[in-house]
C-alpha positions, 0 to 999 in steps of 0.5 A: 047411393051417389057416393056408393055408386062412384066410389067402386069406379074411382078404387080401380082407377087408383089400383091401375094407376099403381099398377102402371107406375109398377109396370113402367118403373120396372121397365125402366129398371130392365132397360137400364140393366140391359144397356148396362150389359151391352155397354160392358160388352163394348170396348177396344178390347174383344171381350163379349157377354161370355168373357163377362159373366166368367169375369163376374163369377170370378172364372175368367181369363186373367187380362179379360177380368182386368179389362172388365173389373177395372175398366168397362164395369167403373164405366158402366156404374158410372153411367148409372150413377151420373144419369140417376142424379142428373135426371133427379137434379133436373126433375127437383129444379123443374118442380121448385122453380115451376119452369120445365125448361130448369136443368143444371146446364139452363141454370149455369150449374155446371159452368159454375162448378167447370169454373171452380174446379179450373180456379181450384186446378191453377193453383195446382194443389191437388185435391182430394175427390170429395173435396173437388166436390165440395168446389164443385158445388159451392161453384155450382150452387153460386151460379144457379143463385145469381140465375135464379135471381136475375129470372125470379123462381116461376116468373118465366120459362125462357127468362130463366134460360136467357140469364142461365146460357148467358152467364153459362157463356161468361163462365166459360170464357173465364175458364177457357182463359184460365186453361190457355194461361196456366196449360200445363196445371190444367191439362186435360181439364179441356177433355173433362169438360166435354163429359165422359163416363170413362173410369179407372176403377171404383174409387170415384164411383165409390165416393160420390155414391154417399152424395147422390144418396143423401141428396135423393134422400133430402129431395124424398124428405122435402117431397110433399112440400115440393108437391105443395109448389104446384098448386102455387104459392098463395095455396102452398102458403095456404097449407103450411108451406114454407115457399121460400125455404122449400125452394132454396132447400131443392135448389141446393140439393140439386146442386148437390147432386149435379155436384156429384155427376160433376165431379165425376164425370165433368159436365154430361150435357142436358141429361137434367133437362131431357130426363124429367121432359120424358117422364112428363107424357107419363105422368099425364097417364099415370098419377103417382108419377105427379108426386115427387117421391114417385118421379124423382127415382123415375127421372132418375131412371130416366137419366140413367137410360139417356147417359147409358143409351148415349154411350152405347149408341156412340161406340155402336156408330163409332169405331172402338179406337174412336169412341175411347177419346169421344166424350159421353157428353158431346152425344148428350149435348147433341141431344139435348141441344134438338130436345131444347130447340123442340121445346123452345117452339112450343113454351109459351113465356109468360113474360117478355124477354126484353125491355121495349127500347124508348123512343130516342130523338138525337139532334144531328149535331149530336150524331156527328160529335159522337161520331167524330169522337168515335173515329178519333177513338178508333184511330187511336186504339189502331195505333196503340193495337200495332205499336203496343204487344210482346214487342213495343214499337214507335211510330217511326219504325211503322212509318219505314215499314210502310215505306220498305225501309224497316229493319228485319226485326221491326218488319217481321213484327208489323208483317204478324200485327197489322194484319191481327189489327185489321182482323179484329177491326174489321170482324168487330165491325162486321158483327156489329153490323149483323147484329144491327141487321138482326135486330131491326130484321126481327125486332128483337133487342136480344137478338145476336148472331153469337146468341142466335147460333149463326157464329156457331155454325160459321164455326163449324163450317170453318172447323170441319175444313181445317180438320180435314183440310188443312191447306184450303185459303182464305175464300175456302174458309169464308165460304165453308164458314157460310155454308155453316152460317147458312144451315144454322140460321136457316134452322134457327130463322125457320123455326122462329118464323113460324110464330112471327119471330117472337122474341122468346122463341127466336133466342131460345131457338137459337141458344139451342142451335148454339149448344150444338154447334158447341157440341160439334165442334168438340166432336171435331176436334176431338175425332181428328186430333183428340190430344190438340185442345188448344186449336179448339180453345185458341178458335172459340176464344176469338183468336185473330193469332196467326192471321195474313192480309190474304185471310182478311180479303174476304172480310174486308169485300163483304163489310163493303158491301154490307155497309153500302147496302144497309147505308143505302137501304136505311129507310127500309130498315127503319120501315122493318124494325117498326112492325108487321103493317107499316111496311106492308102500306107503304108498299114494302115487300116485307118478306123479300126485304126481311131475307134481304138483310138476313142473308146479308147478316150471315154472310157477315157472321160467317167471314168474322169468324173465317177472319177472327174465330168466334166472338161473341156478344159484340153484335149485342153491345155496339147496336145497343150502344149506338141506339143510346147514343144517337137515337133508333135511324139507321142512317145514324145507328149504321156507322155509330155501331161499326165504329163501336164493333171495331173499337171494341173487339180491336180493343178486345184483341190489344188487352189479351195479347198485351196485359198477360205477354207474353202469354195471349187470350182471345178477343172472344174471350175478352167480349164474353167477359164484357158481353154478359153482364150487359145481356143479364143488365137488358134482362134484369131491365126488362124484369123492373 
């Protein structure tokens, strides 16, 4: 009787849950048709819902057909197509991996593929669509293995995203360098990048079809095994399962797909992140959209409505000549970069970010000789920095310079060099101290101002000022670069205050707030110069190019101040970096001295980048570098790490505009490249 009493119950249950997943893949359906249909609407050209059903029935005025055939319907198609595949990209990886904070941006695949097709364009073959594809995912199934093996499927949700946006940020800067070195082979590839749906026909939409086709088709293939995954390993191994070759089967099929939506329409920022997230409350209430062949096809229903909303909502709020040069993938990426920072305040990690540092005691002979070789090094690269570049010159002529009594040529050189050596020194010395700042402040190895997101949103600030006015000074951009710096690290230091300044949540926090500002920045400059990639470029690769001894005041007064604080403030740095309750017996007042030191390190980020663009990095080495070296006091790891910033970036800036001349890459450029090795090392580190 027990079982015929529960059996009726049970039978309705299933019915409405089919029923309710009917319904909403419908509506989905629906409104992805809709947005479709507005977006066709809209355009430069005055062509309404009327002029495209004429052009659809084939009863349209000549010049109204051409807009909407060749134009406005390849976009929309293409917004379909790229959010479905995305949004079934993200969903496999976030099944196979177990992680909901996967996506083809968390896991470097779309800097992977960016990456590829720049190595494929420099040698200015030009290649088929397909096989562009076939670079692209080759490209960005290399990256998302190295991600996955850094993090481990399933050992941790931010672990996963740290080692996924730190090679995303090396990949780039190796493929903003190859766009400033070979500009005319790759021309446009800048603007391709930021994402945009924009079409010349069906011709791309037609050929990528097939693929997004095939890898929907394997994902549907592998469903029951991927379902398998969520009970676990032992219990999928239990069933039969292949773990391993399941998870590298999805894997690859998303690769594949993110693939398609790269070649395309470039990268279209966290549509693989945010799609699968808003399925997921649905999925609570609605059983079949658990299992894979139900929530692949609704995710990518999903995506389809994100990548189509985002366009439609963007020419909506911009004007029509605006919106043609404003990439889908900006708007996209501002999303996703709120969703991110949302998400980040309520994951919990089930492993930490980093490695706890070992106790070093160094003897103080042991400080001063290094710091004496660390001068002796620093003298040594100024010199080389002024003497060496486009123009080689001889102690001798610097020596009548600073007297007055060189020649023309010789003092025009020094006039540009000597204040691009005293940028990049003091910028290097500037991040480093923040970072050491930042790290001691919350007790976080990982912590950076580059990876927190204050950098990039000095960038902003001191964007946003040179587009719309272009004569302000050197103060002028200090200070709109502050206030830039000020927002992000409010938002970002806020958040992770809630929990305590939890390592994972601080990182991810202000990963998100970083991809923002990125975001932001490309909106800038693409709505006041869309057609000047290269100001772009030049200012995030850490470019002290065209920099004055006026430009160089601001950073200078602010380095002073900041070492002469935290040299005299150095016991009560020692105090904080311990943890919560030492400082609190000892009488510190623990939350005055922590934002203390936190305004202090944004004001330093922000003049480094007003000076030198943005570079990043170089506040994770030199105070990690300066521990290993002379132990964790901060009256020693204060100077050990200015040294080392300024040796660095100094460094940084003599190799770019030397090695390649006459031809020059951004200092930025050249610490990413050494920066994200180090940062995947601390996590591999932490792992063991």
């Amino acid at each position: 009787m027990a079982v015929t009493a529960t059996t009726p119950a049970t039978r309705p249950s299933a019915a409405t849950s089919r029923t309710g997943a009917a319904a909403v893949t419908a509506a989905l359906a629906l409104l992805v048709v809709v947005l479709a249909v507005v977006d066709i609407t809209q355009g430069t050209a005055a062509v309404g819902a009327g002029e495209v059903w004429k052009a659809l029935t084939g009863r349209a005025d000549p010049a109204d057909a051409s807009v909407v055939i060749a134009s406005r319907l390849p976009r929309a198609t293409a917004g379909l197509l790229v959010g479905a595949v995305l949004g079934m990209a993200g969903a496999a990886l976030q099944a196979v991996s177990r992680n909901v904070l996967a996506s083809p941006d968390t896991l470097a695949v779309n800097a992977g593929s960016y990456l590829a097709l720049g190595l494929a364009t420099v040698t200015g073959v030009s290649l088929p669509l397909v096989a562009s594809s076939g670079i692209a995912f080759a490209g960005g199934l290399a990256a998302a293995a190295v991600v996955l093996g850094l993090s481990g499927l399933g050992s941790g949700t931010v672990r996963l995203v740290l080692a996924g946006s730190a090679l995303t940020l090396g990949l780039t800067a190796v493929t903003e360098g190859l766009l400033l070195l070979f500009p005319q082979q790759t021309e446009g590839l800048y603007q391709w990048n930021q994402g945009s749906i924009s079409q010349n026909g069906f011709d791309g939409v037609l050929q990528m079809a097939p693929i997004g086709v095939a890898g929907l088709a394997g994902l549907l293939l592998v469903a029951r095994r991927v379902d398998a995954l969520a009970l676990g390993d032992d219990a999928a191994r239990g069933l039969g399962v292949p773990v391993r070759a399941t998870r590298i089967t999805g894997v690859v099929l998303a690769a594949l797909l993110s693939a398609a939506a790269v070649t395309l329409a470039g990268p279209i920022g966290f549509v693989g992140l945010c799609a699968p997230a808003l399925v997921r409350p649905l999925a609570r209430r609605i059983r079949p959209f658990t299992r894979a062949r139900a929530g692949l096809p609704v995710a990518g229903l999903a995506g389809a409505v994100l990548v189509l909303g985002s366009d439609v909502l963007l020419r909506a709020i911009v004007p029509a000549d605006t919106a043609v040069a404003v990439p889908t993938g900006v708007a996209t990426s501002l999303v996703g970069a709120v969703f991110l920072i949302v998400m980040a305040t309520r994951v919990r990690d089930s492993a930490g970010a980093a490695a706890s540092e070992r106790l070093r005691i160094r003897s103080r002979a042991v400080f001063l000789t290094t710091t004496a070789v660390l001068a002796a090094v620093l003298v040594g690269v100024t010199i080389a920095a002024v003497l060496l570049g486009d123009s080689k010159l001889l102690l001798g002529d610097v020596v009548n310079w600073a007297q007055g009594r060189a020649g023309q040529t010789v003092g025009f050189v020094l006039d540009t060099r000597v204040p691009r050596v005293l940028a990049a020194l003091l910028a290097g010395a500037a991040l480093a101290l923040a970072g050491t700042l930042v790290q001691a402040v919350t007790r976080n190895p990982l912590a950076e101002p580059g990876i927190l997101g204050i950098s990039g949103g000095a960038a902003v600030g001191a964007v946003l000022l040179v587009t719309t006015a272009p004569v302000a000074g050197s103060w002028g951009l200090a200070g709109a670069a502050f206030a830039g710096a000020a927002i992000s690290s409010v938002v970002v230091f806020g958040l992770a205050a809630r929990g305590g300044f939890q390592q994972n949540r601080l990182v991810l926090v202000g990963f998100g707030v970083a991809t923002g500002t990125a975001a932001l920045i490309s909106l800038l400059i693409v709505l006041t110069d869309p057609f000047n990639a290269t100001k772009a470029l030049t200012w995030l690769s850490g470019s002290t190019y065209g920099r004055t001894l006026p430009d160089v005041v601001p950073l200078a007064a602010v380095l002073t101040v900041g070492v002469l604080v935290a040299v005299l403030r150095r016991t009560e740095l020692d105090l904080v970096s311990l943890d919560e309750d030492t400082p609190r017996l000892l009488g510190l007042d623990l939350a005055r001295g922590r934002l203390g030191f936190l305004v202090l390190s944004v004001l330093l980020s922000a003049t480094a980048v007003a000076a030198a663009g943005t570079i990043g990095f170089v506040g994770l080495v030199a105070p990690h570098a300066a521990r290993a070296l002379v132990g964790r006091q901060h009256a020693r790891v204060v100077p050990v790490a200015v040294l080392l910033g300024a040796v660095l970036v100094c460094t940084a800036d003599v190799i770019g505009r030397t090695v390649i001349a006459p031809a020059q890459l951004g200092a930025g450029l050249m610490t990413a490249v050494i920066g994200t090795p180090y940062f995947l090392h601390l996590l591999m580190r932490s792992r063991r």
